[in-house]
KEVEXDO-24596 format. One line per field, with one value per residue (C-alpha): chain; residue in one letter; residue number from 0; x, y, z negated. Coordinates in nm, 4 decimals, m for minus. Layout:
N
unit <- c(A,...)
code <- c(a,...)
pos <- c(NUM,...)
x <- c(X,...)
y <- c(Y,...)
z <- c(Z,...)
//
This chain:
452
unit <- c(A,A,A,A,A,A,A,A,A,A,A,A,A,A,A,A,A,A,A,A,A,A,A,A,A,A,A,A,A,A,A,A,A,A,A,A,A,A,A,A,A,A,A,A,A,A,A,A,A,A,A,A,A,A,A,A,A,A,A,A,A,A,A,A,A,A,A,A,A,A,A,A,A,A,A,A,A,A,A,A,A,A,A,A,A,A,A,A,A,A,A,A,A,A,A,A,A,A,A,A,A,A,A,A,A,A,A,A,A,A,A,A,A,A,A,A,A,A,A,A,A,A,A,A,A,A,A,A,A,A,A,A,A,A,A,A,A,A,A,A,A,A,A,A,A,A,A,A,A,A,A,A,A,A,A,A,A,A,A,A,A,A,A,A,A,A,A,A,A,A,A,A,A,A,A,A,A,A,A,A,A,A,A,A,A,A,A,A,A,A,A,A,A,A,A,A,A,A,A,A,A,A,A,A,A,A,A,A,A,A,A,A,A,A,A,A,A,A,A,A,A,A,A,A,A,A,A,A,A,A,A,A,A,A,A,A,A,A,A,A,A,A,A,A,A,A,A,A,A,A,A,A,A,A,A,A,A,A,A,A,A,A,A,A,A,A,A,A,A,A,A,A,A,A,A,A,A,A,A,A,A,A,A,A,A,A,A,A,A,A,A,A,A,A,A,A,A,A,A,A,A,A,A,A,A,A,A,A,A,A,A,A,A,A,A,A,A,A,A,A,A,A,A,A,A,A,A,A,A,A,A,A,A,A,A,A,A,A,A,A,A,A,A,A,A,A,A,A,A,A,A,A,A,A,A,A,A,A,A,A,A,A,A,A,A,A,A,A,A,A,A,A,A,A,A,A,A,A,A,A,A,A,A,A,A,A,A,A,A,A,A,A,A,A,A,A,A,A,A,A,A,A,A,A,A,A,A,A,A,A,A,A,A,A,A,A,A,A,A,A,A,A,A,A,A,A,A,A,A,A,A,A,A,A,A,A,A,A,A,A,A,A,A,A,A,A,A,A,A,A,A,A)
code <- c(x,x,x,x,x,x,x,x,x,x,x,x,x,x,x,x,x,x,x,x,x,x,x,x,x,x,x,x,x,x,x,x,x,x,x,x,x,x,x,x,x,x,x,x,x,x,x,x,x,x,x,x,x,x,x,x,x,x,x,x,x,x,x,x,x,x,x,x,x,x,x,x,x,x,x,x,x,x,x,x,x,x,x,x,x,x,x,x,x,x,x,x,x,x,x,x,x,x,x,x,x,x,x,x,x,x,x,x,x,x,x,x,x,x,x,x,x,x,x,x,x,x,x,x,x,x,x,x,x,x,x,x,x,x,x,x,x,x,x,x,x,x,x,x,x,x,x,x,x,x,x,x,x,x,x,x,x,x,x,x,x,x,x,x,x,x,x,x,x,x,x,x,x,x,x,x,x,x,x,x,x,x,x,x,x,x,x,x,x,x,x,x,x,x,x,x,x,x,x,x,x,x,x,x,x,x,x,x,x,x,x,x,x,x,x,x,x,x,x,x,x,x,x,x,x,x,x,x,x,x,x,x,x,x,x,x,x,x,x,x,x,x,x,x,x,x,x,x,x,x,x,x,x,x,x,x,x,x,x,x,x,x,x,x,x,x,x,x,x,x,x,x,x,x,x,x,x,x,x,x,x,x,x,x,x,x,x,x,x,x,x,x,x,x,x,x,x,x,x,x,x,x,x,x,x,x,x,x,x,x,x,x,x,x,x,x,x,x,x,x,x,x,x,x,x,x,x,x,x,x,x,x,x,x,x,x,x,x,x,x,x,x,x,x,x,x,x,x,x,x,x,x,x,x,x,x,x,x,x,x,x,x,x,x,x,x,x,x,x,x,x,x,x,x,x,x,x,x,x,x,x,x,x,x,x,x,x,x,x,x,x,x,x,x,x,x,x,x,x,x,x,x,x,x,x,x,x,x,x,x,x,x,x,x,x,x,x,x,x,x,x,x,x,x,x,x,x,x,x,x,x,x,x,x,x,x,x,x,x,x,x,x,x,x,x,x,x,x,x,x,x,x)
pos <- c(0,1,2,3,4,5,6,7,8,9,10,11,12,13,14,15,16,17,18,19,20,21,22,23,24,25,26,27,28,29,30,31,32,33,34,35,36,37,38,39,40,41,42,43,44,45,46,47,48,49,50,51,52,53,54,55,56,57,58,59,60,61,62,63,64,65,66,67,68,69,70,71,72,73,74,75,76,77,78,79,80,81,82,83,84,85,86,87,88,89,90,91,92,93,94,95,96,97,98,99,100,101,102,103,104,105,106,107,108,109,110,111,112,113,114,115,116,117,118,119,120,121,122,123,124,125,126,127,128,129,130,131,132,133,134,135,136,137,138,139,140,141,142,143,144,145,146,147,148,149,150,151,152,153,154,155,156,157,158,159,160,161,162,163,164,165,166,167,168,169,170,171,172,173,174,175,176,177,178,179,180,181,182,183,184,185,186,187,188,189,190,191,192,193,194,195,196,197,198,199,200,201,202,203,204,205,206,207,208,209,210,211,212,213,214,215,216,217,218,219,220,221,222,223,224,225,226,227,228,229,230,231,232,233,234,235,236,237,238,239,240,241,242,243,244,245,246,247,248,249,250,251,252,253,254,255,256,257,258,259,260,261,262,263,264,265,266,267,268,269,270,271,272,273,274,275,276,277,278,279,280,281,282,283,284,285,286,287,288,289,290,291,292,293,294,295,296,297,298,299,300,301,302,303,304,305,306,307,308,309,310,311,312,313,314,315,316,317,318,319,320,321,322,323,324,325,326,327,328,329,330,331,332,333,334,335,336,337,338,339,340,341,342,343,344,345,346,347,348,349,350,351,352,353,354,355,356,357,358,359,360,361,362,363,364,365,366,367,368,369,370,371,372,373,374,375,376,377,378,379,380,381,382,383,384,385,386,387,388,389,390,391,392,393,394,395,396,397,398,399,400,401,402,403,404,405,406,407,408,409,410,411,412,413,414,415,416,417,418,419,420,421,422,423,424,425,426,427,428,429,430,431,432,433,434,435,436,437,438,439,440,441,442,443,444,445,446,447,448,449,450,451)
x <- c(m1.0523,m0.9567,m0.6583,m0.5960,m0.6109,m0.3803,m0.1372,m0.1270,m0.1012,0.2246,0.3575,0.3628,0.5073,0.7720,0.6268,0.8716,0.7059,0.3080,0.2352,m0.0521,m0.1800,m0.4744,m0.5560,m0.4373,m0.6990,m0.5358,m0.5494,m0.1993,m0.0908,0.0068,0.0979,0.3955,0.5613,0.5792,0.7660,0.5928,0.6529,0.4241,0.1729,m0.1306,m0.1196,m0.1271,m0.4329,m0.5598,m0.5184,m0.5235,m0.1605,m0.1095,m0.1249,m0.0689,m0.4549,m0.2386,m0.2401,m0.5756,m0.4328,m0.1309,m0.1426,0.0744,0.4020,0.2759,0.2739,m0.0499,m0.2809,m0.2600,m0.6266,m0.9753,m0.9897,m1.1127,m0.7372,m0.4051,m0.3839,m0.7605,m0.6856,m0.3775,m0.2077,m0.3042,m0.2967,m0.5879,m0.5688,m0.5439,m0.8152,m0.7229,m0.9228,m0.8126,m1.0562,m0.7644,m0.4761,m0.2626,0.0862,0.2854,0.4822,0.6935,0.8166,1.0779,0.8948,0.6061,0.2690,0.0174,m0.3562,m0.5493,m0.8064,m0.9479,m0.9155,m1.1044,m1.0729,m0.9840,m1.3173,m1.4210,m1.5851,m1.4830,m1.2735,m1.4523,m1.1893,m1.0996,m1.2012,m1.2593,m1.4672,m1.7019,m1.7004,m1.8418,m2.0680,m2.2604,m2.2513,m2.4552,m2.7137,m2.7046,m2.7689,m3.0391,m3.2474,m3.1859,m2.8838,m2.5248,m2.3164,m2.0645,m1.7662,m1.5038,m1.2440,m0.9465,m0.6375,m0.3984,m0.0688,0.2599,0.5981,0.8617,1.2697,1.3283,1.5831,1.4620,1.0944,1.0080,0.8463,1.0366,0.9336,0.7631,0.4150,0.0749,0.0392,m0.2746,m0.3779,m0.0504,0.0145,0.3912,0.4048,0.2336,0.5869,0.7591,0.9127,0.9132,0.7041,0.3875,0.3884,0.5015,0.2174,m0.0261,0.1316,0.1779,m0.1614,m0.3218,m0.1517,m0.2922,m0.6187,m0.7124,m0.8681,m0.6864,m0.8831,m0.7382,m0.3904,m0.3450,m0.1110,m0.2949,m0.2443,0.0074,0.3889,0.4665,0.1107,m0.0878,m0.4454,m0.4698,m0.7685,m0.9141,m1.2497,m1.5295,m1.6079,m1.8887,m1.8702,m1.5169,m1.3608,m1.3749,m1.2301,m0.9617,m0.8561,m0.8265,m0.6676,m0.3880,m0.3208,m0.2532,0.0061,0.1752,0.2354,0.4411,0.5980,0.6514,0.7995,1.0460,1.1719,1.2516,1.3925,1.0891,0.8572,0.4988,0.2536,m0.1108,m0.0697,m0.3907,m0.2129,0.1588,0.1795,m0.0185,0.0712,0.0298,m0.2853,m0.4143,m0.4845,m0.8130,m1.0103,m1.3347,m1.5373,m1.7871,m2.0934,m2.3841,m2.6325,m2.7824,m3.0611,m2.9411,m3.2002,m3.2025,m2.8314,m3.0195,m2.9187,m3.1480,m3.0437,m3.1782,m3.4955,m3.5792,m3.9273,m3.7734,m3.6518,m3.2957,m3.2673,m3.2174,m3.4267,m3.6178,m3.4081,m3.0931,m3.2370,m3.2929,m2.9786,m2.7726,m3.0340,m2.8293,m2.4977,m2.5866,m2.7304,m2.4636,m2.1944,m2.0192,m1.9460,m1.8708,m1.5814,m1.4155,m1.3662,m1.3639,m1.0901,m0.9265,m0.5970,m0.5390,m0.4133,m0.6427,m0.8738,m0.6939,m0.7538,m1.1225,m1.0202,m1.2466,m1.1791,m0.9567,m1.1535,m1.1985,m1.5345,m1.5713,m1.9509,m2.2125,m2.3752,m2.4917,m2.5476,m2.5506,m2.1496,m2.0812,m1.7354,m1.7701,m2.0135,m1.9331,m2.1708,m2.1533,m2.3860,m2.2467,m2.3919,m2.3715,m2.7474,m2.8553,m2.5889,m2.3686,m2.5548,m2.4096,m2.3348,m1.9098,m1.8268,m1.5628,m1.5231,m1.2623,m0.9159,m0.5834,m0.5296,m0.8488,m0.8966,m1.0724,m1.2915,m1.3529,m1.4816,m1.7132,m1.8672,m1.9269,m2.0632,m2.2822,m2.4328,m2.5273,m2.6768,m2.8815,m2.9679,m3.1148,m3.3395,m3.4422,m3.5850,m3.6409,m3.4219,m3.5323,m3.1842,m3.2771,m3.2355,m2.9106,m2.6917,m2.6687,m2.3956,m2.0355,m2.0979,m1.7407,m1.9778,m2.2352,m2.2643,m2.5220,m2.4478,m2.3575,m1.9813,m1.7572,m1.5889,m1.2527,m1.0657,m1.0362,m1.1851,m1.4918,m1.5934,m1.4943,m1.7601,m2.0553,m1.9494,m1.9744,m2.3643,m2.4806,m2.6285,m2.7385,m2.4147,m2.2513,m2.5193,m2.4941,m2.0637,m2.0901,m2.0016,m1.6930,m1.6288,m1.6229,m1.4913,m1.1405,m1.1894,m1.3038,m1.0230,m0.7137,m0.7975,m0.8117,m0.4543,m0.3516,m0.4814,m0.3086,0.0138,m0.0357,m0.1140,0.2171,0.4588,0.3368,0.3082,0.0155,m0.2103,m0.4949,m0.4706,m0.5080,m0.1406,m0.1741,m0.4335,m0.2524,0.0469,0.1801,0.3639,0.6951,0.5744,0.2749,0.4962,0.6865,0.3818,0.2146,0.3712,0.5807,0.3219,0.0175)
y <- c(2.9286,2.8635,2.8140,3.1511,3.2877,3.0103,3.0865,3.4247,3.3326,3.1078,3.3715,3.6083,3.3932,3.2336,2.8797,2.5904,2.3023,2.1506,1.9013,1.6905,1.5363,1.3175,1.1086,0.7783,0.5630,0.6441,1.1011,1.0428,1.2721,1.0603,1.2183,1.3405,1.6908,1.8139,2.1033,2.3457,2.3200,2.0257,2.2068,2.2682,1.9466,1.7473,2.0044,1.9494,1.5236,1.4325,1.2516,0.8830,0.7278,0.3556,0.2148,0.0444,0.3917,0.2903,m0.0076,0.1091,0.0818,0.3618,0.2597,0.1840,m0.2103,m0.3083,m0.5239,m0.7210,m0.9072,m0.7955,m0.3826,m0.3445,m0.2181,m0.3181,m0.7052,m0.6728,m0.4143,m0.6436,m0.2750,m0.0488,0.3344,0.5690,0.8748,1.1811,1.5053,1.8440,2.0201,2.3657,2.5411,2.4167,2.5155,2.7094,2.8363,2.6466,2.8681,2.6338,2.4713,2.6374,2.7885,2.5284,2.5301,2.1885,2.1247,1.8524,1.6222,1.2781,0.9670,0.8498,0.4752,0.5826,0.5958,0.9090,0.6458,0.8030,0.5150,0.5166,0.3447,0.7319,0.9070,1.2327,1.0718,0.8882,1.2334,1.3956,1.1295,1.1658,1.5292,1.5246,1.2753,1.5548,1.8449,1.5846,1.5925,1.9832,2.0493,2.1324,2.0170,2.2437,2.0789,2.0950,1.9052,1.9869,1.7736,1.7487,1.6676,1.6182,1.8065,1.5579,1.5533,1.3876,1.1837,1.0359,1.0493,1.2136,1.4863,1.8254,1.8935,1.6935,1.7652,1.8399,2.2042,2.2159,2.5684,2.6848,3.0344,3.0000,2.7013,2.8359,3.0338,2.7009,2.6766,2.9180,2.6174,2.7266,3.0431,2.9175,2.6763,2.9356,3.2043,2.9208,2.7774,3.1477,3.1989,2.8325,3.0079,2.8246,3.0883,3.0435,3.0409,2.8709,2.7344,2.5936,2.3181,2.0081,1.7384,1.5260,1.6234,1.8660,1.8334,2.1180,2.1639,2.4347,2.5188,2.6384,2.7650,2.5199,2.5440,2.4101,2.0714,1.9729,2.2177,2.1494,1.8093,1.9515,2.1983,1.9560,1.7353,2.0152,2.0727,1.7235,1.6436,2.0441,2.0174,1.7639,1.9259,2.2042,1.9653,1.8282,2.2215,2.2442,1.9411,1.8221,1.5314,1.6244,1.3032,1.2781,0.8967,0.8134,0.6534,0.6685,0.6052,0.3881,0.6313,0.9700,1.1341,1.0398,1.2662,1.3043,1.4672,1.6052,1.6295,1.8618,1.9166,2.0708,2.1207,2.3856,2.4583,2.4743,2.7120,2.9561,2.8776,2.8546,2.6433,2.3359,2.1997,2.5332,2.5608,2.8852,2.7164,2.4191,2.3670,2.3068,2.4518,2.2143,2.1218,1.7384,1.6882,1.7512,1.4853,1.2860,1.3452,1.2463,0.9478,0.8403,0.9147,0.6785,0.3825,0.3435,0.4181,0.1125,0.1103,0.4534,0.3912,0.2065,0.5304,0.7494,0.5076,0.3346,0.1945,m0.1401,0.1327,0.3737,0.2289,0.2363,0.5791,0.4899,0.4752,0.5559,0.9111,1.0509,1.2697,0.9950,0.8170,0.5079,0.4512,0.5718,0.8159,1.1561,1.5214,1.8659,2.0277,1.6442,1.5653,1.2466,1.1669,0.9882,1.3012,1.6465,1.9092,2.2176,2.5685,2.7879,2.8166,3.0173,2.9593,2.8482,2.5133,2.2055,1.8681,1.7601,1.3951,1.3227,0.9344,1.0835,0.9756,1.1859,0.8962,0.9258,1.0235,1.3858,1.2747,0.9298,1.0657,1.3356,1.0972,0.8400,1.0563,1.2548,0.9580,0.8306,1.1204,1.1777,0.8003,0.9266,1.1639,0.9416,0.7068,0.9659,0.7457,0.8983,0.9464,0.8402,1.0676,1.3126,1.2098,1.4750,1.3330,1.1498,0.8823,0.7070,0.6124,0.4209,0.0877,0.0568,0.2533,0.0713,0.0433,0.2023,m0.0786,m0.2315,m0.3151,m0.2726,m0.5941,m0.5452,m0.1988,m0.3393,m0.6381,m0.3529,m0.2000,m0.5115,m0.5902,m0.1950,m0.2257,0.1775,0.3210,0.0695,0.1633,0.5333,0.4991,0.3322,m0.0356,m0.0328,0.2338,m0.0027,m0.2699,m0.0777,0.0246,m0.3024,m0.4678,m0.2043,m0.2195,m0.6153,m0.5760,m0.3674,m0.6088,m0.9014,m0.6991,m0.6159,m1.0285,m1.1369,m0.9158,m0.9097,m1.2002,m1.1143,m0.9004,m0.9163,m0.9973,m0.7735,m0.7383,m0.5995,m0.3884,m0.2390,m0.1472,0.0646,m0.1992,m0.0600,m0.1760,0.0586,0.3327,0.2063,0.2458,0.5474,0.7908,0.9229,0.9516,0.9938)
z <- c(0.6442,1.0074,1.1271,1.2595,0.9016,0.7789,1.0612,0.9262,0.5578,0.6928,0.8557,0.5565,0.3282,0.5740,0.4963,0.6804,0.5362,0.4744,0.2762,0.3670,0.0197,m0.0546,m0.3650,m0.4922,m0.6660,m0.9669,m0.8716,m0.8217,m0.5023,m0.1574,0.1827,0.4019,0.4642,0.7856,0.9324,1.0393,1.4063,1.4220,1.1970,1.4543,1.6588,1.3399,1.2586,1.5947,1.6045,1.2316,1.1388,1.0643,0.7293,0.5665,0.4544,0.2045,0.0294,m0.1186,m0.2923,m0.4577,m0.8304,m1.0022,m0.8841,m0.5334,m0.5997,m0.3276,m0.4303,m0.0964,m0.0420,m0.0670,m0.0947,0.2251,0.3286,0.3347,0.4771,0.5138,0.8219,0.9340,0.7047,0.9848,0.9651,0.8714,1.0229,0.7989,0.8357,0.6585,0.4932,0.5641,0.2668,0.0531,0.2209,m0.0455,m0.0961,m0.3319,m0.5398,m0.7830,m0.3924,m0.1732,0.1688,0.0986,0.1342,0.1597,0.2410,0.1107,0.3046,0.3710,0.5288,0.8467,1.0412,1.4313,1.5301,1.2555,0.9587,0.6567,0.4736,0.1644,m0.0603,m0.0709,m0.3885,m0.2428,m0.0340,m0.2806,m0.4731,m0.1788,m0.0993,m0.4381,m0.4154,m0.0863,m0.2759,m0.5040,m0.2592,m0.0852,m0.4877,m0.4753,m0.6978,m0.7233,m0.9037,m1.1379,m1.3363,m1.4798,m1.6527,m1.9334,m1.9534,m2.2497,m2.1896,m2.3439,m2.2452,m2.3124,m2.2684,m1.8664,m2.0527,m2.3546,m2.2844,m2.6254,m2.7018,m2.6809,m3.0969,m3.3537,m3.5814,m3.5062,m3.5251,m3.3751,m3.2545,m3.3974,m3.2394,m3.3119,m3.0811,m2.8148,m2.7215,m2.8166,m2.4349,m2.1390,m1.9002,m2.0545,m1.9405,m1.6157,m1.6061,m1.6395,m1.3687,m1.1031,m1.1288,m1.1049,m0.7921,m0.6953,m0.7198,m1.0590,m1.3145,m1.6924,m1.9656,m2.2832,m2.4280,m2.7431,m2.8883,m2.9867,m3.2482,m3.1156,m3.1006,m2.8558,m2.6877,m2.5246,m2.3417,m2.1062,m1.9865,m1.6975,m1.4961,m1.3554,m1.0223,m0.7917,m0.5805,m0.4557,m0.5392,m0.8833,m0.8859,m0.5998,m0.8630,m1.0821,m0.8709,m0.7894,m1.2154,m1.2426,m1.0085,m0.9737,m1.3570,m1.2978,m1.0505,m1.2635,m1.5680,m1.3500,m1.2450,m1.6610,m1.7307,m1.9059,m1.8080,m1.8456,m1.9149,m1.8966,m1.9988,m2.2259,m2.4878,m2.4680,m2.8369,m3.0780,m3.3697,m3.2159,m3.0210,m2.7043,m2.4215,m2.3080,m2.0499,m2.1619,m1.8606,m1.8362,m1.5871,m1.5405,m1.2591,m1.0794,m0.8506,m0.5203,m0.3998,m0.6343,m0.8463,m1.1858,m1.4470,m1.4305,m1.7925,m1.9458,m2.0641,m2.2904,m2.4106,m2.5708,m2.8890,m2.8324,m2.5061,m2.2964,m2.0330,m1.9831,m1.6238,m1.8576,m2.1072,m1.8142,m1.7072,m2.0716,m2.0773,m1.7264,m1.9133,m2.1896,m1.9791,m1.7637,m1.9850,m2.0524,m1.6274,m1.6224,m1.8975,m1.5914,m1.3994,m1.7660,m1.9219,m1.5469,m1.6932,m1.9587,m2.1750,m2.2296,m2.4203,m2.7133,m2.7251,m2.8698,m3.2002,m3.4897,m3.6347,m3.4256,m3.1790,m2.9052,m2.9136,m2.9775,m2.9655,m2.6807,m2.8535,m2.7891,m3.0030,m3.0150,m3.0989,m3.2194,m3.1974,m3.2900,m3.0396,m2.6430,m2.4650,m2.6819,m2.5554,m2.5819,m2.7783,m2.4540,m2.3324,m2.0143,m1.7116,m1.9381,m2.0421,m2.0135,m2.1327,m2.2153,m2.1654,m2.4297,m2.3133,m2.0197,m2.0827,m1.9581,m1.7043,m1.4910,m1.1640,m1.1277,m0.8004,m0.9985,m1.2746,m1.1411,m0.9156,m1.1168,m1.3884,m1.1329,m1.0133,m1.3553,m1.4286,m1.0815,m1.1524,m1.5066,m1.3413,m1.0243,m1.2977,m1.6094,m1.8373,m2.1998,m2.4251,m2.8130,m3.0858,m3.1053,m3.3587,m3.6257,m3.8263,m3.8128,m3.5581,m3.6840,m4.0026,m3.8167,m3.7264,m3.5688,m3.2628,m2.9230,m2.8970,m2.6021,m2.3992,m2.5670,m2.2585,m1.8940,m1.8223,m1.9797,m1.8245,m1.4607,m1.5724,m1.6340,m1.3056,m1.1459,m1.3101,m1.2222,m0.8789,m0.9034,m1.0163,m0.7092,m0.4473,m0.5478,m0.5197,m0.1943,m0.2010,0.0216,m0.2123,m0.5416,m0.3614,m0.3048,m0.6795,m0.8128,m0.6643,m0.7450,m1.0993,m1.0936,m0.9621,m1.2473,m1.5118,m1.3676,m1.3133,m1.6687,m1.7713,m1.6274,m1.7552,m2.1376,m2.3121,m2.5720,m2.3473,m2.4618,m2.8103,m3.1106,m3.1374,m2.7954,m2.9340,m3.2107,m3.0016,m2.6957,m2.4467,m2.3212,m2.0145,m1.9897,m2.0574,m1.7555,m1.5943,m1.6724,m1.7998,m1.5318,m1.2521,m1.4262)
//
């Protein structure tokens, strides 16, 4: 769109206010509202914000030295570009409507401590080998009393149709985020208390992780309009299930729009660039669990038989497995990373993942043999990373997942999520140990589950 057509979409839904929203390191939603009088010369100019934005942790504590921002640019401003493609009306907010975009130093640099940025970065590398990229990415989620924190009913009726009426916010959920432009596809309760997964449509490039971006941060919104507090914390409970984010992604030729992990004439299906391509998944997995699993409390949502993986594995309709290809064949084709934890960051996690794979093709990295039985059994599988720490250590040692990032990129990363772990070091007492392990800190909760 341009902004004559958005002028006109303002005008005929009386619109008074714009937000101006662009991700956190963590996907959590930053900006400013402005009235609409000042709508087309901040359009026109770009509109001032804080470089410490890409250093806040979840509760906007800045981790001061080193990102690239913050004291490193004496906390100067970073000037703010729209992107008017995503201009929408917001129709859970009163006369509102908001537009996403991305951050640029003064002279135009894009200031690549921005996650949108790196995601679009890696999809031009991706557009430069001849693909695009489609993805998409489903969120569980819990709906919990604003007061108490708990969930709004006990059990695990999984797939329990009864539940699926059990409050008038899921049906609200799923009108809202049509008229957001995201297509509905699925809802069904899950197995924790009072835990859902709605799904949704993939989409191609940006716009998938944008979409994504908008579901995470308007169901709160949402929550908050019923009383309720929605979390996508990983693990807010050591007893109960996690919430993940099964990502999944495919590729396609960008000349002709084909599927390029189909291939009729193999045995499975799938073609060798999408071998390739899991092969990249699996060798760079243990950094990737840094942007799949970003907090110190998701990973202990990589428990053995509980749905989450807990080895780097691969197979075909393998629950049990980190990378599950999927039945669909022809267009439909593509691979589901189940490592993704509820707390991730949408851009994060499709770039990273993107690259890995584009890194498996570059250098034809062979995958070993599916696993065709309960991975949880095996022991002789490599193991998913067991902390924060250590993933942040194989993203530190992967020169190809950092080059194809962008190293000012990583750096801003690198150094948030160093924040958060000594944040997290000083305020419990056992971190780290395997009573740590076995529990759910009320300080994560603190944390995490309000904002994320």
């Amino acid at each position: 769109m341009d902004l004559s057509e958005v002028m006109k979409i303002i005008e005929q839904n009386k619109i008074e206010f714009i937000r101006f929203e662009s991700p956190d390191i963590n996907g959590i939603s930053r900006g400013k509202l402005v009235a609409l009088a000042n709508f087309e010369r901040v359009v026109e100019k770009g509109l001032a914000m804080v470089s410490d934005l890409l250093t806040w942790d979840a509760q906007a504590d800045v981790a001061w030295q080193g990102s690239g921002y913050a004291e490193d640019l004496t906390f100067a401003d970073l000037v703010f570009r729209p992107d008017l493609s995503t201009f929408k009306v917001v129709p859970w907010a009163d006369h509102t409507a908001r537009v996403l975009g991305d951050l640029h130093f003064y002279d135009g640099r894009p200031a690549l401590g921005s996650s949108r940025h790196v995601f679009k970065h890696i999809l031009d590398v991706a557009q430069e080998m001849g693909f695009t990229c489609r993805s998409g990415h489903e969120y569980e989620f819990y709906l919990l009393n604003a007061e108490t924190k708990e969930p709004i009913f006990g059990g695990h009726q999984i797939m329990t149709t009864f539940k699926h009426e059990a409050h008038p916010i899921l049906r609200d959920i799923q009108r809202t985020m049509t008229q957001m432009g995201i297509e509905i596809t699925t809802c069904n309760t899950e197995w924790g208390p009072a835990q859902y997964e709605i799904n949704y449509s993939p989409a191609d490039g940006i716009a998938a992780a944008d979409q994504s971006f908008t579901w995470k941060n308007g169901l709160k919104e949402i929550g908050a309009r019923h009383g309720l507090l929605i979390t996508m914390m990983t693990k807010p409970w050591i007893d109960k299930s996690a919430n993940g984010s099964h990502f999944h992604i495919s590729l396609l030729d960008a000349k002709t729009g084909e599927n390029a992990f189909y291939d009729p004439n193999s045995a499975d299906g799938l073609s060798q660039l999408c071998r390739w391509f899991i092969g990249g998944q699996l060798a760079h997995a243990c950094a990737l669990a840094a942007f799949l699993a970003p907090t110190v409390n998701c990973s202990k949502r990589y428990q053995p038989n509980s749905y989450a993986p807990n080895t780097i594995s691969w197979g075909h309709e393998n629950r049990s497995v980190g990378i599950r290809v999927k039945a669909w064949r022809g267009k439909g084709t593509h691979i589901e990373n189940r490592m993704a934890c509820g707390s991730s960051n949408p851009y994060l996690v499709a770039a990273a993942s993107l690259a890995a794979g584009l890194d498996g093709i570059r250098h034809q990295i062979e995958p070993p043999a599916p696993i065709a039985t309960n991975a949880y059994k095996l022991t002789d599988l490599p193991k998913t990373p067991t902390t924060l720490e250590e993933s942040l250590a194989a993203l530190r040692n992967d020169e190809a997942l950092l080059d194809l990032l962008t190293r000012e990129g990583m750096q801003t990363f690198i150094v948030d999520k160093e924040y958060e772990i000594a944040k997290a070091k000083a305020v419990i007492p056992d971190y780290g140990t395997a009573e740590w392990h076995s529990r759910v800190d009320p300080w994560e909760r603190r944390e995490f589950m309000e904002l994320i």
